[in-house]
C-alpha positions in Angstrom: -24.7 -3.6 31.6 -23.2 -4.4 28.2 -24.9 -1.4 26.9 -22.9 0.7 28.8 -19.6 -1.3 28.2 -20.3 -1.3 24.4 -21.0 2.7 25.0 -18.0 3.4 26.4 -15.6 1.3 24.4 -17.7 3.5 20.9 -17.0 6.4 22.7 -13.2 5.7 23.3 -12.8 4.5 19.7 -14.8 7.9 18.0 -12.6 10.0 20.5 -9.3 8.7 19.3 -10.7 8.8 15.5 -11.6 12.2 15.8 -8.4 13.4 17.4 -5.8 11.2 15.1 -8.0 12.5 12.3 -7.8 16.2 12.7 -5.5 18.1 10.5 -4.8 20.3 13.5 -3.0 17.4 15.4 0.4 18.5 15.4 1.1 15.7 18.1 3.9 13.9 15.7 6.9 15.7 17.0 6.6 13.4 20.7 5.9 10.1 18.6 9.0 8.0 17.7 9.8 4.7 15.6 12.5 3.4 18.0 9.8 0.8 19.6 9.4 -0.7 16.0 13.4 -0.6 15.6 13.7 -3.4 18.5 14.8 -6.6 17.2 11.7 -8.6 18.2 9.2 -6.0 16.5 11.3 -6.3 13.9 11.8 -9.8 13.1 6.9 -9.7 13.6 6.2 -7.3 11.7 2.4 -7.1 12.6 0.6 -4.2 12.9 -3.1 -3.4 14.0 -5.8 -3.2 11.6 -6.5 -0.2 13.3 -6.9 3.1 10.9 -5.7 6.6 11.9 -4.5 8.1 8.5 -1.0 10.1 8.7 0.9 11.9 5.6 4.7 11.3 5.3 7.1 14.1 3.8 7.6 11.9 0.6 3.8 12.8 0.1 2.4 9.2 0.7 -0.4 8.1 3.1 0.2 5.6 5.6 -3.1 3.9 7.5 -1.3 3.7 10.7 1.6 4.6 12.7 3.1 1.4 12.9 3.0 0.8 9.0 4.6 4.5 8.9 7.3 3.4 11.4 8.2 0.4 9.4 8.6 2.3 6.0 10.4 4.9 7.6 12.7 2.4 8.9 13.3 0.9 5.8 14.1 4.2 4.4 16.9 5.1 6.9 14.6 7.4 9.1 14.5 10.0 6.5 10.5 10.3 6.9 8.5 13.1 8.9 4.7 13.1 9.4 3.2 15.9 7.9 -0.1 15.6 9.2 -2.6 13.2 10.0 -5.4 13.0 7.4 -5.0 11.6 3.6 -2.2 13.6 1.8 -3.4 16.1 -1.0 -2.5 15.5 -4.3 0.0 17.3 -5.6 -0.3 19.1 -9.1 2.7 17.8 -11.6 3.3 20.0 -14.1 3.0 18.9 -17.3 5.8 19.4 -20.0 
């Protein structure tokens, strides 16, 4: 019996992996910060340890949604996820 519980729980963790994961998720435009803007949230400040990778417009990864939410916050809302995944690297050009 815990087999199976243990089976289902992997199952439901590789699932969510795999879909916050893919590059093709372009699920971001229903998501919104306005839980983390509550005063209660707020004043905690915890989020899960929980990874599910997401790029930002201002080209930086962020290992959750919740740690996005709370930068994005501090930065007046001006953030969009790009994607989920790492962010590429960006070539500079040199001078």
């Amino acid at each position: 019996m815990k087999t199976f519980f243990v089976a289902v729980l992997a199952f439901g963790y590789f699932t969510h992996i795999f879909f916050a994961n893919n590059p093709g998720n372009t699920d971001y435009e229903e998501l919104s910060c306005s839980y983390y803007q509550k005063k209660s949230v707020q004043r905690k400040r915890v989020c899960s340890i929980r990874v599910s990778l997401l790029c930002a417009s201002n080209n930086v990864t962020y290992p959750n949604y919740c740690v996005y939410c709370f930068a994005n916050i501090a930065l007046n809302l001006t953030l969009e996820v790009q994607h989920s995944g790492k962010c590429r690297k960006t070539e500079t050009p040199e001078t």
